[in-house]
Backbone as CSV, one residue per row, in Angstrom:
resi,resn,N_x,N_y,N_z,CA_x,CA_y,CA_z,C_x,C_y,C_z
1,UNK,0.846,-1.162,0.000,0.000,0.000,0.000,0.899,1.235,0.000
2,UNK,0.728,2.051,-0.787,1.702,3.451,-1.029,0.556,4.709,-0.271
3,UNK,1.498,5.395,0.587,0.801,6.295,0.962,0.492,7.591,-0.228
4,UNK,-0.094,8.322,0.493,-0.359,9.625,-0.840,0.406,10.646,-0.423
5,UNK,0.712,11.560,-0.793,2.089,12.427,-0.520,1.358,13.485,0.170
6,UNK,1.602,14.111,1.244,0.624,15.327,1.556,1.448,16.570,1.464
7,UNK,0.615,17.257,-0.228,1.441,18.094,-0.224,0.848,20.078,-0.090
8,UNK,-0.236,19.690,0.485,-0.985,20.795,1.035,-1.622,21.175,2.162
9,UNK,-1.909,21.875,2.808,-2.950,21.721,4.354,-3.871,22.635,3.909
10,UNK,-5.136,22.127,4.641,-6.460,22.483,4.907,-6.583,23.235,5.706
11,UNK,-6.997,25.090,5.088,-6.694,25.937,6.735,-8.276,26.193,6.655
12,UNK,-9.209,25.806,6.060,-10.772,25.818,6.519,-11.063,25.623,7.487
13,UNK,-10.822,24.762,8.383,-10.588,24.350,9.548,-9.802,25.843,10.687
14,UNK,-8.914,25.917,10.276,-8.597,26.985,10.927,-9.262,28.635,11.127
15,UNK,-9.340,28.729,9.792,-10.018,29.833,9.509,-11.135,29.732,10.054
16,UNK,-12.058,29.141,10.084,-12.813,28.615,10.941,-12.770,29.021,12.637
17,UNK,-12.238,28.581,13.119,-11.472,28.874,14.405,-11.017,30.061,14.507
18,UNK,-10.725,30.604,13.770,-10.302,32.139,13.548,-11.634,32.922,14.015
19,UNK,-12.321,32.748,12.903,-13.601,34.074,13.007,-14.457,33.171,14.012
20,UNK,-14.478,32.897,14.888,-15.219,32.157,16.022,-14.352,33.251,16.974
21,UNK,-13.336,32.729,17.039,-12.119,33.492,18.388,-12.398,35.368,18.136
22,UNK,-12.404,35.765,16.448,-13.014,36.756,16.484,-14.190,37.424,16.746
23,UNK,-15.145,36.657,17.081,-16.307,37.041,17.178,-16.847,37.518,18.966
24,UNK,-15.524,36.281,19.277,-15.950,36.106,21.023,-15.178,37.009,21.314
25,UNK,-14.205,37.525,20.811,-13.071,38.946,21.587,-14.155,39.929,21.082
26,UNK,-14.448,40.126,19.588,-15.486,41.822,19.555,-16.390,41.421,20.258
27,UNK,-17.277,40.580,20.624,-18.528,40.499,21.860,-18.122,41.081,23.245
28,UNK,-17.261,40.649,23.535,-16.726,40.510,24.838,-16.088,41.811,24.905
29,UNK,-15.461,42.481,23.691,-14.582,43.842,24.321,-16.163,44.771,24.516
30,UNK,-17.336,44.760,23.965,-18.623,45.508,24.083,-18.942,45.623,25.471
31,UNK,-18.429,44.725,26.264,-18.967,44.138,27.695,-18.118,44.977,28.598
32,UNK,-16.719,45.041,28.229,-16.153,45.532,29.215,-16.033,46.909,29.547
33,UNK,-15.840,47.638,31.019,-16.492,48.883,30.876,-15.632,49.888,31.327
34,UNK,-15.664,50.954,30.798,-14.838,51.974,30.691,-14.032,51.745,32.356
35,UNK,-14.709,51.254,33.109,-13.986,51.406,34.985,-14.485,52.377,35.449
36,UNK,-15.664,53.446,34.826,-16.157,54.543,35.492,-17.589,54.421,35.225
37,UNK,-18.396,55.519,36.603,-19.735,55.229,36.220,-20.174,55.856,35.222
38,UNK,-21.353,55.531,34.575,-21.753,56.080,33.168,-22.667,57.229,33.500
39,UNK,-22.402,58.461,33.288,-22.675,59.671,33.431,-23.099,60.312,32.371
40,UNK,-23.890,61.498,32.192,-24.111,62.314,30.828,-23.861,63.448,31.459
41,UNK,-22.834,63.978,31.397,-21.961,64.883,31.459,-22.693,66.271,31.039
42,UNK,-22.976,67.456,31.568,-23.355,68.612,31.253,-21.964,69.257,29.773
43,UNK,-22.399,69.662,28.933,-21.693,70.287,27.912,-20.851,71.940,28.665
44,UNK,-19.432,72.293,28.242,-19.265,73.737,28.643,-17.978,73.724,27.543
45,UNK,-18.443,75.025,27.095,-17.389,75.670,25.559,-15.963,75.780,26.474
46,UNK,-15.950,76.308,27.574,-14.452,76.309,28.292,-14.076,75.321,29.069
47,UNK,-14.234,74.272,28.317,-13.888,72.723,29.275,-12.176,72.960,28.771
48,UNK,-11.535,72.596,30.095,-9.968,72.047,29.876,-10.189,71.159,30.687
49,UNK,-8.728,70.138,30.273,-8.259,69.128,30.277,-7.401,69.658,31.795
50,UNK,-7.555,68.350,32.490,-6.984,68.750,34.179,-5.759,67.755,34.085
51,UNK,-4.228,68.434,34.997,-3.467,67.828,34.923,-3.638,66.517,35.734
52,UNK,-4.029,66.510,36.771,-4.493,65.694,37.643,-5.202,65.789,38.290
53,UNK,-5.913,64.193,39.071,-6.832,64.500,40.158,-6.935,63.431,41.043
54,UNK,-6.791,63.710,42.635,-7.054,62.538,42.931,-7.598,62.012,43.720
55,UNK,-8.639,62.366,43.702,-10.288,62.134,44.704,-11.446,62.754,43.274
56,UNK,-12.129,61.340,43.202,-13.878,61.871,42.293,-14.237,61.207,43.243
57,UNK,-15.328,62.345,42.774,-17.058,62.198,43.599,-17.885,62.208,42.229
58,UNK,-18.641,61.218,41.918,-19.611,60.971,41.212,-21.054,61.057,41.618
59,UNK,-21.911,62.142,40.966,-23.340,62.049,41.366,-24.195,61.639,39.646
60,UNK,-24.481,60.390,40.371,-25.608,59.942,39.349,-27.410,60.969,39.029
61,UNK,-27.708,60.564,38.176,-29.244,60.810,37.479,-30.058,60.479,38.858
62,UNK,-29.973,59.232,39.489,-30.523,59.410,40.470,-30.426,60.428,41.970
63,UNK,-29.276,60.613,42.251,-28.682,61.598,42.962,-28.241,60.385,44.137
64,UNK,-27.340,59.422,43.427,-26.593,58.683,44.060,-25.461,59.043,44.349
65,UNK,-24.399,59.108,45.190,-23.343,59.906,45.277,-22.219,58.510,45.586
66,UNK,-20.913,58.517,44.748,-19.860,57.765,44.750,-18.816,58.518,44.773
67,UNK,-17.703,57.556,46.006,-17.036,58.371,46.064,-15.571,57.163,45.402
68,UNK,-14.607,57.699,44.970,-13.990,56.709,44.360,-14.592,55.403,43.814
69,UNK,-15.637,55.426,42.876,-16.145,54.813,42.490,-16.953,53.616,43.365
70,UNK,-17.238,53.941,45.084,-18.090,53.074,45.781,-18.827,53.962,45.807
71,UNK,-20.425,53.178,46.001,-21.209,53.905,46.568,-21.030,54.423,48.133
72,UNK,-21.750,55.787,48.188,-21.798,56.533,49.486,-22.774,56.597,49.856
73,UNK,-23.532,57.354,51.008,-24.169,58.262,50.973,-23.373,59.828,51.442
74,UNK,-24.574,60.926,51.891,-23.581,62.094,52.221,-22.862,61.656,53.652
75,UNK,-23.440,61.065,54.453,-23.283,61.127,55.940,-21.659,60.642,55.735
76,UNK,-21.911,59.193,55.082,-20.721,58.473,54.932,-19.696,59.337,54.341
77,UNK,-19.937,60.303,53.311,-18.909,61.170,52.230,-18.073,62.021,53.165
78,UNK,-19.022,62.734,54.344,-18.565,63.645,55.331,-17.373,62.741,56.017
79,UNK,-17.938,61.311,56.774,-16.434,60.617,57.142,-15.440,60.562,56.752
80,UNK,-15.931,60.320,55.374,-14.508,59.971,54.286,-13.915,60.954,53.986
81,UNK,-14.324,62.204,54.092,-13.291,63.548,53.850,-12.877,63.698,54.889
82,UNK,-12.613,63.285,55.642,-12.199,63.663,57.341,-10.616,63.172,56.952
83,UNK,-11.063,61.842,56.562,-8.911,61.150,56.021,-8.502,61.130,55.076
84,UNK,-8.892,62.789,54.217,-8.492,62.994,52.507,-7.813,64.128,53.228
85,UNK,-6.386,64.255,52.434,-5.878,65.279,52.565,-6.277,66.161,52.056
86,UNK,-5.842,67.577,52.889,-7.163,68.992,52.333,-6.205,69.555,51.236
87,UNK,-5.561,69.220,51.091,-4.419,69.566,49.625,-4.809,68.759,48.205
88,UNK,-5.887,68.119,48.540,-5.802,67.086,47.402,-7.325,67.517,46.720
89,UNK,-6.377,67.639,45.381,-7.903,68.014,44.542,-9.047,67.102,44.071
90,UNK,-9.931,67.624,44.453,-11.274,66.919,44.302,-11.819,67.370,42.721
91,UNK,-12.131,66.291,42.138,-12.896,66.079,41.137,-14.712,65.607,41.035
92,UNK,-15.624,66.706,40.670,-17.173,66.086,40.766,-17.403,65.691,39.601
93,UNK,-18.013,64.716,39.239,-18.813,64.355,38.045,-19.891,64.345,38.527
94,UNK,-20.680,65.145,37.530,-22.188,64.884,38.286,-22.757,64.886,36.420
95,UNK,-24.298,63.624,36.778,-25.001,63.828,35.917,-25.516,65.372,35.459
96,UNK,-25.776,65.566,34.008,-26.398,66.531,33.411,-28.031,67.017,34.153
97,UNK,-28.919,65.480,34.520,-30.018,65.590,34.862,-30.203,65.406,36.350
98,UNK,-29.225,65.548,37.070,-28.958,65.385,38.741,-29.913,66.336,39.081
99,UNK,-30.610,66.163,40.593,-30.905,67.522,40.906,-29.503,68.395,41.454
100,UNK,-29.855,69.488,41.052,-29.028,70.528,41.632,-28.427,70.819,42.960
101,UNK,-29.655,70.651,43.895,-29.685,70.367,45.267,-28.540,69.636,45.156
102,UNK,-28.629,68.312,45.358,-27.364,67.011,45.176,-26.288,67.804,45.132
103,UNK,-25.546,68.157,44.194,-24.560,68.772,43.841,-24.039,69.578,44.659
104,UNK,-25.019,70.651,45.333,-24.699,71.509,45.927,-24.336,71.448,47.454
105,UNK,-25.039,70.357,47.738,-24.786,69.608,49.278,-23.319,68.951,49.241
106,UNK,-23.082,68.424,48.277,-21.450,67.713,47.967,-20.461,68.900,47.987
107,UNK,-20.565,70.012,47.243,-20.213,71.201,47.029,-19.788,71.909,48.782
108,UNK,-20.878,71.950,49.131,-20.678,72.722,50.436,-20.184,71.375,51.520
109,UNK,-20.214,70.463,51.381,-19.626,69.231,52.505,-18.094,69.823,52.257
110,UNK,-18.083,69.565,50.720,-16.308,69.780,50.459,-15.890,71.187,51.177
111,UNK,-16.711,71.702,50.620,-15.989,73.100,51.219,-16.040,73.517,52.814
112,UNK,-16.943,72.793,53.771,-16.692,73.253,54.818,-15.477,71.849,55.952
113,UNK,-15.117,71.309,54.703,-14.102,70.131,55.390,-12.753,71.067,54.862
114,UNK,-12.988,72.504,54.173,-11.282,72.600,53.377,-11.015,72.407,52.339
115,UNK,-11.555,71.771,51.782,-10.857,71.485,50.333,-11.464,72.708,49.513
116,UNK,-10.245,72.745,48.744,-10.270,74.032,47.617,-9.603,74.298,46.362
117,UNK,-9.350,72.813,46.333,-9.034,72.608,45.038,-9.974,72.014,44.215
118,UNK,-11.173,72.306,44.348,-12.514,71.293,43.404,-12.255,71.890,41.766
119,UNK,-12.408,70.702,40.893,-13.039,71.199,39.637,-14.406,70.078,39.216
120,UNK,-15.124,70.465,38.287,-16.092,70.081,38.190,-15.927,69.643,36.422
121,UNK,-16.206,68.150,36.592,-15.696,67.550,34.930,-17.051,67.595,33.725
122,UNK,-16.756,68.517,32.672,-17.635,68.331,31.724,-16.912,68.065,30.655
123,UNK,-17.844,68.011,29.665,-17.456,67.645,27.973,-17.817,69.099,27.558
124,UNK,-16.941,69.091,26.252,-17.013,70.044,25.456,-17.410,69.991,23.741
C-alpha cells in the first residue's frame, strides 16, 4: 500500500477557528467597561483638560453619590473627607439631569471640610 504524498494543508478548519475566536473577543470587548460610572456629562465651551486629580465624587441621574467609584451616601462622604488630605484636589462628576440640590450639598460638605481645590468635569 503506497501512501499519498501530503502536499498541502487544509486551513478551513482553521479559519474557521479564527472568526469564532473573532467574534468572542469583539462580543466581549462591548462588555467591558470603561472602569467609570456612566454619566451624561453637562456640555461647557471652556472645558480644559486637568493635569491631575485625585479624589472623584460621582453624582448619578438618580442623585446617588460615589465616592472613588463606591457607593456613598452624604453622611458616609462627610467621614470619608475627614482622612483625605485637604491639599488634594477633588474632582465632581455629576449627571447633566442630577438635581441641583445634590450637587450643591457635595459642594458645600467639600468646602466646609477645606478642600479648595474642586473642579467640576464636563465635555465640550
Amino acid at each position: 500500500m503506497r501512501l499519498k504524498r501530503f502536499d498541502q494543508i487544509n486551513v478551513i478548519p482553521f479559519i474557521d477557528i479564527m472568526l469564532v475566536l473573532l467574534v468572542i473577543v469583539l462580543t466581549t470587548a462591548t462588555f467591558i467597561a470603561k472602569g467609570s460610572i456612566p454619566l451624561d456629562l453637562p456640555k461647557a465651551g471652556s472645558a480644559k483638560e486637568l493635569p491631575m486629580k485625585n479624589v472623584e465624587i460621582s453624582i448619578t441621574k438618580e442623585g446617588k453619590i460615589f465616592l472613588k467609584k463606591r457607593p456613598v451616601s452624604l453622611d458616609e462622604l462627610a467621614k470619608e473627607l475627614e482622612s483625605i488630605n485637604k491639599k488634594s484636589s477633588i474632582l465632581i462628576r455629576t449627571d447633566k439631569n442630577s438635581r441641583f440640590e445634590t450637587f450643591i450639598e457635595v459642594l458645600d460638605l467639600l468646602k466646609s471640610h477645606g478642600f479648595e481645590a474642586i473642579a467640576v468635569e464636563t465635555v465640550k
